[in-house]
VMD Tcl script that draws the C-alpha trace (Angstrom):
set ca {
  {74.33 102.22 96.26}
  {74.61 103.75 99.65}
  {78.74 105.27 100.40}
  {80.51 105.74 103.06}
  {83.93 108.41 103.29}
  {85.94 107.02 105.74}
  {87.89 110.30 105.99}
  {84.62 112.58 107.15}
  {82.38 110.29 107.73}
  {79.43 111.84 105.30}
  {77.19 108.36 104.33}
  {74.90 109.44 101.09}
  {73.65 107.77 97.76}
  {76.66 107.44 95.52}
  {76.06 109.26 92.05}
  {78.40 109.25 88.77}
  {79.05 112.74 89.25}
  {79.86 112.47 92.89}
  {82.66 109.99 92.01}
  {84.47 111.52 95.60}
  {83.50 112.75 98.95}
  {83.12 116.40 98.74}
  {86.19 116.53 101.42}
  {88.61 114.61 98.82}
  {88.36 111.23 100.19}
  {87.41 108.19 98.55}
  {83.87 106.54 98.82}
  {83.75 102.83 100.56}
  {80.40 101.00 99.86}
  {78.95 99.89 103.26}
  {79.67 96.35 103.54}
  {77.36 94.10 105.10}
  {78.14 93.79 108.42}
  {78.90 89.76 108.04}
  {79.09 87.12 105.49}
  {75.96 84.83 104.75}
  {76.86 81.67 103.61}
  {73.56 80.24 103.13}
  {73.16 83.30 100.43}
  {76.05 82.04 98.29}
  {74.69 80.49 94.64}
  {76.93 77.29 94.94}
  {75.80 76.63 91.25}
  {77.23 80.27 89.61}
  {81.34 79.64 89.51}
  {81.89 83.17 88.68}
  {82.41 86.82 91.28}
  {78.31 86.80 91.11}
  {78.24 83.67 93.03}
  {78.18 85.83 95.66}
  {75.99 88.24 93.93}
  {73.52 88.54 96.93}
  {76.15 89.45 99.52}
  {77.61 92.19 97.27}
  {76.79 96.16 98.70}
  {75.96 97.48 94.99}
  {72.61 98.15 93.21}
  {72.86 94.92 91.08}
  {73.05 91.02 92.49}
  {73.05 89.38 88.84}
  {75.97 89.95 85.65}
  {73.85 92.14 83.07}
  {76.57 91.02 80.64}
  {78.34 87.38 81.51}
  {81.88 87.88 81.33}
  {82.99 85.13 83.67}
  {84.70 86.88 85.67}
  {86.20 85.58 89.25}
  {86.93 81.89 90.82}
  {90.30 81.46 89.25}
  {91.92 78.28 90.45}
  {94.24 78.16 93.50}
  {97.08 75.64 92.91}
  {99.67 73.88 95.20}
  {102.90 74.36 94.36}
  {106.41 73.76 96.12}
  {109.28 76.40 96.21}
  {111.92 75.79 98.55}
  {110.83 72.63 100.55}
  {107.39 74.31 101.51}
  {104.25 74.12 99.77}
  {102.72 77.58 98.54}
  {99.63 78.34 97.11}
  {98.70 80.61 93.66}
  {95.94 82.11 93.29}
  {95.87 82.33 88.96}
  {94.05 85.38 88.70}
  {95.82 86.06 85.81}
  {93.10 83.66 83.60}
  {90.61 86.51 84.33}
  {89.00 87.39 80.68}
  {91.42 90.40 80.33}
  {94.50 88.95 81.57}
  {94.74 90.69 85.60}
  {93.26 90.57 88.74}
  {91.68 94.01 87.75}
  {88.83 92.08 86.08}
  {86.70 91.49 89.71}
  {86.62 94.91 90.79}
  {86.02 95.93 87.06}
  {82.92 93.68 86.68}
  {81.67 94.97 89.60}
  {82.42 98.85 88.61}
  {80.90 98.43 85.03}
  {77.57 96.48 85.84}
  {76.61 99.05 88.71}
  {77.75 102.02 86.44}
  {75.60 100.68 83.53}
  {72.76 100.21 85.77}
  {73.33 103.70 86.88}
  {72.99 104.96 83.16}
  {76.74 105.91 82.66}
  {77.28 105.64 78.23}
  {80.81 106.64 78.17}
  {83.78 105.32 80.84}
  {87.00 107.82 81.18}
  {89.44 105.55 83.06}
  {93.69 106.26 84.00}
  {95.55 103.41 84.33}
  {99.26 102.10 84.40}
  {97.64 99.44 81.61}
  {95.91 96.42 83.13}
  {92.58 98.37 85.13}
  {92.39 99.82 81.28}
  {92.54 96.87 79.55}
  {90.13 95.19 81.79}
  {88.07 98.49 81.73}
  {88.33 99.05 77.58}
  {86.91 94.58 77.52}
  {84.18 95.32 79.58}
  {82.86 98.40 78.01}
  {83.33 96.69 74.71}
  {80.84 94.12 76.02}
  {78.58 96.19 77.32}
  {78.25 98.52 74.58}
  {79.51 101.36 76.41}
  {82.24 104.56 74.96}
  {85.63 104.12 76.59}
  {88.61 106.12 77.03}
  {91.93 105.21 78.86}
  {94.77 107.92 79.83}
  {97.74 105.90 80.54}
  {101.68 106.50 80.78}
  {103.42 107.59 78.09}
  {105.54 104.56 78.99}
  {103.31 102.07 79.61}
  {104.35 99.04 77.97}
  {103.17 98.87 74.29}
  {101.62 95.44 75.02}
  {99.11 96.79 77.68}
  {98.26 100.05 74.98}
  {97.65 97.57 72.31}
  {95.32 95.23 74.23}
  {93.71 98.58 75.45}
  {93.34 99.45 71.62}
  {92.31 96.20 70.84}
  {88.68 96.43 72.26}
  {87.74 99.55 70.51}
  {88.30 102.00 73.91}
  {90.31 105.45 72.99}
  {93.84 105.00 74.44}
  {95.47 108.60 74.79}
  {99.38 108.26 76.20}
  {100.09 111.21 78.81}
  {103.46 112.32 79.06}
  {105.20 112.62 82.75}
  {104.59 110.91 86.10}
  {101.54 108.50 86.85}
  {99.83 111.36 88.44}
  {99.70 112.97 85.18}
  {97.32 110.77 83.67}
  {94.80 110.95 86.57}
  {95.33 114.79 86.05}
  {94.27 114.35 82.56}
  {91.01 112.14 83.32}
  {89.91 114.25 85.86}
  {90.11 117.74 84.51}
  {87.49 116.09 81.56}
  {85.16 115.15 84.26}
  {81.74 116.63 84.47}
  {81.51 116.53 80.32}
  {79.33 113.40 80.32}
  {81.78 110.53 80.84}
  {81.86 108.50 84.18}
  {85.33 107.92 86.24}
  {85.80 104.51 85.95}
  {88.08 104.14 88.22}
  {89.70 101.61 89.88}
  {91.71 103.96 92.93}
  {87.91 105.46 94.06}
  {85.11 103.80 92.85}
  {83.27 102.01 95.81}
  {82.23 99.37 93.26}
  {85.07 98.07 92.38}
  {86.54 98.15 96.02}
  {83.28 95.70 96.80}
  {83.63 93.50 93.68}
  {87.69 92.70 94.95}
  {86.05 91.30 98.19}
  {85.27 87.96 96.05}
  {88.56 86.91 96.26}
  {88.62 86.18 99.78}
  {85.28 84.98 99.58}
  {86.53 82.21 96.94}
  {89.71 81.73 99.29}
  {87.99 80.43 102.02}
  {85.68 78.83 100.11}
  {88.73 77.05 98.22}
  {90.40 76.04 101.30}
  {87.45 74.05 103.11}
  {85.83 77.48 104.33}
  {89.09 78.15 106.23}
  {91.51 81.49 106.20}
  {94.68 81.27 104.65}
  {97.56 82.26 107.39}
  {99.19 84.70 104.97}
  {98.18 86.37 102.24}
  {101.45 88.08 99.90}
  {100.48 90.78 97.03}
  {101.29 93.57 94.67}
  {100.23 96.68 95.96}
  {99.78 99.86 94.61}
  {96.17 101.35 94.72}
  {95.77 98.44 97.36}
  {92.21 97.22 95.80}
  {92.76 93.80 96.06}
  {94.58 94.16 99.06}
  {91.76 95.92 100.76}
  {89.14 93.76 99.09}
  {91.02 90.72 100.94}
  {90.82 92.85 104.00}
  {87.44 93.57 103.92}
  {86.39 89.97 102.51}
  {87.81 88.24 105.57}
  {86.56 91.14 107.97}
  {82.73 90.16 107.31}
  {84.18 86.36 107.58}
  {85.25 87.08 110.73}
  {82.64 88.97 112.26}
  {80.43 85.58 110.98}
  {81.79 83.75 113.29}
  {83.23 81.83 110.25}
  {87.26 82.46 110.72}
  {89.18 82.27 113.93}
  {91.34 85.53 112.64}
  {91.93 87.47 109.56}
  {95.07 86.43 107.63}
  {98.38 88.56 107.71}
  {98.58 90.49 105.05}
  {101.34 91.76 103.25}
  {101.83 94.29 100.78}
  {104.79 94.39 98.65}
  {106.08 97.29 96.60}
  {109.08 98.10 94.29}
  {112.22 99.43 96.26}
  {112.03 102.48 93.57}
  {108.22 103.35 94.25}
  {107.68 102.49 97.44}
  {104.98 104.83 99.46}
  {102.89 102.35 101.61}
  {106.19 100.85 102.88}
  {108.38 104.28 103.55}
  {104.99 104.93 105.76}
  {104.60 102.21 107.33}
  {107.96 101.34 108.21}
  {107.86 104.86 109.75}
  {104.44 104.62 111.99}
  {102.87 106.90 110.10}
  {98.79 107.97 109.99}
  {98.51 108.66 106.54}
  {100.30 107.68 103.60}
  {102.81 110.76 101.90}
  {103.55 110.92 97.98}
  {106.98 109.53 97.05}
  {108.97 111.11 93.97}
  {110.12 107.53 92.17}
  {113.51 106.77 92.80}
  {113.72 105.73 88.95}
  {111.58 103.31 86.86}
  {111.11 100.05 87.95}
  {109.81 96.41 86.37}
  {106.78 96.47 88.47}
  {105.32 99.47 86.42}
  {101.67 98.21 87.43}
  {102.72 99.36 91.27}
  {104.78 102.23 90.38}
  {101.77 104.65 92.13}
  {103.02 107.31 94.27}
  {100.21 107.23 96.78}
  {97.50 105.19 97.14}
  {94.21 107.19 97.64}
  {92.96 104.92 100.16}
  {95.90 105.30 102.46}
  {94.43 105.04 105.87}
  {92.52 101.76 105.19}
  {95.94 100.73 103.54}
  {97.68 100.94 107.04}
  {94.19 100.15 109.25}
  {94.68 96.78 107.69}
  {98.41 96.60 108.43}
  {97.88 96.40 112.00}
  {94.63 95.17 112.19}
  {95.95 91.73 110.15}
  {99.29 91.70 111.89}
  {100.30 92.66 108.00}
  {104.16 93.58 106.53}
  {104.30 96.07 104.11}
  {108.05 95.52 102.51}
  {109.92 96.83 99.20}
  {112.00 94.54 96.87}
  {114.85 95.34 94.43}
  {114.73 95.36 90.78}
  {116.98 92.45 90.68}
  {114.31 90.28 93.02}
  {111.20 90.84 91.11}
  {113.38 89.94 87.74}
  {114.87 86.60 89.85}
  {111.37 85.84 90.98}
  {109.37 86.44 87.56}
  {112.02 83.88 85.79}
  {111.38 81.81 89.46}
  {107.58 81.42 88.27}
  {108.24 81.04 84.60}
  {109.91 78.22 85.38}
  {107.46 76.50 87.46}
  {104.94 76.97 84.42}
  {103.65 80.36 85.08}
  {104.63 83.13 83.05}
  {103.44 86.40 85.06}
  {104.37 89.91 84.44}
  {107.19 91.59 87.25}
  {104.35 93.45 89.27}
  {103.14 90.10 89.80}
  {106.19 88.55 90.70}
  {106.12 91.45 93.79}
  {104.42 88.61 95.32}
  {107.01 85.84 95.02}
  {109.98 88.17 95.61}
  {108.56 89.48 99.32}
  {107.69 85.92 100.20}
  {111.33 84.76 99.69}
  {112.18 87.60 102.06}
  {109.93 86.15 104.13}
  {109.57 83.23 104.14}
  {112.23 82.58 107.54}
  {109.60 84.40 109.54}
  {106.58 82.09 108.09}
  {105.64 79.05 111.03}
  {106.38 75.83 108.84}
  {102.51 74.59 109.54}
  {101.03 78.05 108.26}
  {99.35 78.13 104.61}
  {101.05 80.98 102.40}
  {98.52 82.26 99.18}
  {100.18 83.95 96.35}
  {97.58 86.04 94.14}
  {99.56 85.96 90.61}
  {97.55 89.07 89.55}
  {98.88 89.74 85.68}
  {99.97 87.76 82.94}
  {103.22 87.62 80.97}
  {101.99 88.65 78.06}
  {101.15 92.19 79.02}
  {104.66 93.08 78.59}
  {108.46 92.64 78.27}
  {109.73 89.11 79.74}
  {112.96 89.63 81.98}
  {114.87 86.86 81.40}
  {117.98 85.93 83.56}
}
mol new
graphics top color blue
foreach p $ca { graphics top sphere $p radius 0.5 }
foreach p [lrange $ca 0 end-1] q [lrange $ca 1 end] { graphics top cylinder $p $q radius 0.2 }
display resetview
């Protein structure tokens, strides 16, 4: 799989133990330069539907997991009509499960036998299902206080969960100081594979709305990967001739953790580490930098995006919100229905609004109010 580092520039063949440019940055695959519809297999309802359009070593599942073209529903919140994306039905329970699939069948085809992944709790559970189907050792670092849900489903599988005291960066410390002792970094902040299997959900977007772009896309984002998946999904749309303009695109963060907005909000290059301002519901975007912070705010201003933070009393208001319209997600999910309801007074009343639900419920502690 040929790699690009959009912080250098270096292009070269990406290897498991080159898991990051040599100048610290993170590997991008190259994309194709536009999408080919007549290459998508209308018969495959799965992310390898568009197996043949994907930048990685492998076109075809070596393991079916059936993985990718969740359902996008209509629903109605406050006299306009929204629409969810459910990835939450993915096999492991989160949105993590596209760029996963990708990760693990280019990995395996690369020879990798053991995964080392960190994780807040849903990239490792998705991580610890998919090595357990392909055979393959896992082991995930994750927060000491990472909900006990998310450790047990990790456990579940058979993968190695080992809690790391401290921050979140602690646990990526952990993973990557064992590096180089015959594991492979899964992992879902820099591998390019994953970054290209998260471009499926735009793909399935347009394809679920009459091959048309959504106006406004509203997510969760921490490590941005679906967020720049969406971003570089529509891009190759676009430069097809196939969309009239990418959607806007809107990350939402936790007041408490909130690095891509504090830059943003500022006009900054580059994205600086925040120290938390406490702990915070959305625990599954409580990441104090994003590693791919430049593409983070490239597709800010190239989508006309927001990047905005919500309170701790929002994301509990809006997780109840969802539960009651049938959909019980957990609170970094309900990121996305909290920053549309700031919103949504600065949203045209004819423009389409998706809503990627990217976790479920289960995964942890309801908030009930």
């Amino acid at each position: 799989m040929r790699v690009r580092c959009n912080d250098c520039g270096t292009e070269t063949e990406f290897t498991l133990a080159g898991w990051r440019c040599d100048c610290g940055g993170a590997w991008e695959p190259l994309f194709p330069a536009r999408f080919e519809p007549e290459k998508v297999r209308t018969e495959d309802f799965s992310l390898w539907r568009y197996g043949d359009l994907l930048p990685l070593d492998v076109h075809a599942p070596a393991r079916v997991m059936g993985v990718g073209w969740t359902p996008l529903v209509p629903v109605r919140i406050g006299g306009r009509e929204l629409l969810l994306k459910l990835e939450f039905l993915s096999p492991s329970g989160s949105f993590k499960d596209r760029g996963v699939n990708a990760m693990v069948n280019q990995l395996a085809q690369m020879g990798a036998a053991a995964l080392v992944e960190d994780s807040s709790g849903n990239a490792g559970a998705s991580l610890a299902a998919h090595a357990a189907r392909f055979g393959l050792e896992a082991e995930i670092f994750v927060p000491a206080t990472t909900s006990p849900a998310k450790m047990q489903q990790i456990a579940v599988y058979g993968a190695t969960v080992t809690p790391v005291p401290g921050p979140r960066q602690a646990a990526s410390d952990a993973v990557q100081a064992l590096l180089g002792l015959g594991r492979a970094y899964a992992s879902h902040a820099w591998n390019p594979a994953y970054l290209a299997g998260q471009t499926t959900v735009a793909f399935e977007l347009w394809e679920q709305l009459g091959r048309q772009a959504p106006d406004w896309v509203i997510l969760p984002t921490a490590q941005g990967g679906q967020f720049l998946g969406l971003y570089f999904g529509f891009a190759q749309l676009l430069a097809g001739g196939l969309i009239a303009k990418l959607p806007r695109l809107v990350a939402v963060q936790a007041e408490r953790v909130a690095p891509i907005v504090r830059a943003w909000e500022g006009g900054l290059g580059r994205i600086p580490a925040v120290a938390p301002a406490g702990p915070t519901l959305a625990e599954g975007a409580a990441i104090p930098r994003p590693v791919r912070d430049r593409r983070i705010l490239q597709a800010l201003r190239e989508s006309d995006g927001i990047a905005l933070a919500v309170s701790e009393d929002e994301i509990a208001a809006a997780q109840t919100q969802m539960a009651h319209l049938g959909y019980y997600i957990e609170p970094t999910s309900a990121l996305a229905l909290a920053g549309y309801l700031r919103l949504q007074d600065r949203i045209g009343a004819g423009e389409s609004v998706v809503l990627p639900l990217t976790g479920s419920g289960l995964k942890g502690k309801p908030q009930i109010s």
